[in-house]
N, C-alpha and C positions, 0 to 999 in steps of 0.2 A: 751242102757244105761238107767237104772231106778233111778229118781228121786224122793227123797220125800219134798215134801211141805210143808210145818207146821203155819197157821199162821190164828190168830182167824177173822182177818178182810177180810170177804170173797169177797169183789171187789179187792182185792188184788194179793189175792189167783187164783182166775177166771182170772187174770190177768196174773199170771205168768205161770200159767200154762196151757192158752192157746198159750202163744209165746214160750215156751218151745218144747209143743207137734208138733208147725211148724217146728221146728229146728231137729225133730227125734226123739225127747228123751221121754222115756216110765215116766209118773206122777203121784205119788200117792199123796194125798193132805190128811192132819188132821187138827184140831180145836184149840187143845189147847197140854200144856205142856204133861199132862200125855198120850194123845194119839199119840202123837210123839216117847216117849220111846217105848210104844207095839211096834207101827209100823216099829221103827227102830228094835227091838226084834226079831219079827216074818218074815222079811222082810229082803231081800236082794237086798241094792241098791248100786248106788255107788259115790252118794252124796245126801249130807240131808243139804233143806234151812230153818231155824228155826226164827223165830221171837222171840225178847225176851218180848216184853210185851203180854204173853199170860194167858187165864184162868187157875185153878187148879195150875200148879206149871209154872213158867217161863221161858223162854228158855234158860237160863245159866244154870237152874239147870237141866233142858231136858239134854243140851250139858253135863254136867257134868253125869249125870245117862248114859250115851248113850257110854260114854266113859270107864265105866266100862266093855264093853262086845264088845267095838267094836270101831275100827281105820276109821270107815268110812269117808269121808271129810267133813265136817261141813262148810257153811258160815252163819254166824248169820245176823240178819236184826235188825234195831233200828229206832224208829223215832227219837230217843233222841241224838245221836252224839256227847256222852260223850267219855270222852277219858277214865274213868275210866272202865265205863260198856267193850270198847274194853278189856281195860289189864283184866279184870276178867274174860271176852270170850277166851282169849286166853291162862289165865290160867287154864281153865276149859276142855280145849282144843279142840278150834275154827281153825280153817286153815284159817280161812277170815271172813271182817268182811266188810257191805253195810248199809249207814244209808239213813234210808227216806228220803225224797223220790229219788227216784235213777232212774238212764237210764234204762231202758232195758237190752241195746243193752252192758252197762258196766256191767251187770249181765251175759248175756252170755259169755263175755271175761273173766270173772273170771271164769265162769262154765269151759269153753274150757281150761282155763290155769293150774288150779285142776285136770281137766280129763286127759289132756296131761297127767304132773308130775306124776299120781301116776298111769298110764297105764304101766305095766309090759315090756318095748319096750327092756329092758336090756337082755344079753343071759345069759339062766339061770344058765350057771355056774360064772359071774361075781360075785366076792366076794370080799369083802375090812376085811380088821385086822390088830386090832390094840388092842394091852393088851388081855384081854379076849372078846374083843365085835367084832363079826363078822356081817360085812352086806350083807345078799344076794339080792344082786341086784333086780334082775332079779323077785326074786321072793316078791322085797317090805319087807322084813324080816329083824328083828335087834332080835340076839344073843346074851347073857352076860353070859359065863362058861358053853354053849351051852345049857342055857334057852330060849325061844322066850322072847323080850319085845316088847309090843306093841306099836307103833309109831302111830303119827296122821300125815298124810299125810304133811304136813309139818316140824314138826319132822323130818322125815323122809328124806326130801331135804335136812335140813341144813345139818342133820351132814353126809350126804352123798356127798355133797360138799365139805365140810372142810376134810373129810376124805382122799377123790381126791387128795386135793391139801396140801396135810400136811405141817405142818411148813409156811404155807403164814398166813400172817393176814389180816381178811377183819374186814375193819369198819363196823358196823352197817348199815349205807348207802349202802355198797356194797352188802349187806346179804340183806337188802330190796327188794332190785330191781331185785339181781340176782336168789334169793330163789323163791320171790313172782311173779316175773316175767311180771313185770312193774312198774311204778313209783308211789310206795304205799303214800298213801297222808296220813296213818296214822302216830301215836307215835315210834320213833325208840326205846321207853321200849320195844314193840311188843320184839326184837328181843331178851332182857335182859328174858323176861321172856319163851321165846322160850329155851335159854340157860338153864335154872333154870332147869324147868322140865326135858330137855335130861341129867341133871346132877345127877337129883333126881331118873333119871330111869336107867342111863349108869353108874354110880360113885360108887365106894365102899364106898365112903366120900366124900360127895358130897362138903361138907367145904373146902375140898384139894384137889380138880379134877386133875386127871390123864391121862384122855385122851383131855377134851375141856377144854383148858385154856385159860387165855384173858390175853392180854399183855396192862397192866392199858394206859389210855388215849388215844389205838390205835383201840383196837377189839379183835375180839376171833380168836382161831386157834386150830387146833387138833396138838397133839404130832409130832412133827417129824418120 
């Protein structure tokens, strides 16, 4: 498994990436914003950890550029433990999100709990449809009129859950903990703006969704 590191304070850096490389996992480390994008570019990993206070450009905007060309799994890092910078990370499309200073040992659990989720374990003919948007399992793939769209690894869980279980409504609470896969101590907008985008990216109108609707003051829920 190849890791990229991105973060301009290098006892940091030195830091995670020598408890990483204990745990097996191959790491490649950058400085700043813009050499995060290259590296993510020229480079095939299968998660990338980004600082957002970095040189040159910032790591929202790294996560944002990084997303035009690639689903890989983002967890962004902050000293700052604004709930706002969260909802922009995750609009930008972050899968998670660790504010300084932090455990370890809760960074590997999130690394493990990423790798799990978006590890191919599915057989590759498992396929969900519904309207025109097909999901291939197996293969991590979402279909719209048999275009690819690209999902960010959590994207990708939600609506592959709700998909699962159609017509059930989960609270927001339940999409936390079942999606993210422990008990997320962030903003449950996370999950509002998780919505947004698979609406922006799955929706012919996204104003009148057709497949992920939300039943007001309960949750969301895919079509029956």
């Amino acid at each position: 498994m190849r890791i990229l590191v991105v973060d301009d304070e290098k006892h940091i850096l030195k830091g995670i990436k020598f408890n990483l490389e204990h745990e097996g996992y191959k790491v490649e480390t950058g400085y700043d914003g813009e050499e995060a994008v290259e590296l993510a570019r020229t480079g095939r990993y299968e998660l990338i950890i980004l600082d957002i206070m970095m040189p040159k450009i910032d790591g929202l905007e790294a996560c944002r550029r990084i997303r035009e060309f690639s689903s890989v799994p983002i967890i962004m890092l902050t000293a700052r433990g604004e709930d706002m910078d969260k909802l922009i990370g995750f609009d930008y499309g972050a899968d998670d999100y660790l504010t300084k200073p932090f455990n370890i040992l809760e960074l590997k659990a999130r690394i493990r709990a990423i790798l799990r989720r978006a590890s191919p374990t599915a057989q590759q003919g498992d396929r969900l449809e519904l309207e025109d948007l097909t999901l291939a399992v197996g293969e991590r793939q979402a279909y719209l009129d048999g275009k690819r769209v690209e999902l960010t690894a959590k994207e990708f869980d939600l609506i592959e859950l709700l998909m699962r279980n159609r017509g059930r409504v989960y609270t927001r609470e339940n999409l936390l903990n079942t999606v993210w896969g422990y008990e997320y101590p962030g903003d449950i907008r996370t999950v509002d703006v998780h919505v947004r985008r698979l609406r922006e990216k799955l929706e012919k109108n996204p104003a009148e969704p057709e497949i992920l609707l939300t039943r007001w003051g309960v949750g969301y829920y895919c079509k029956p």
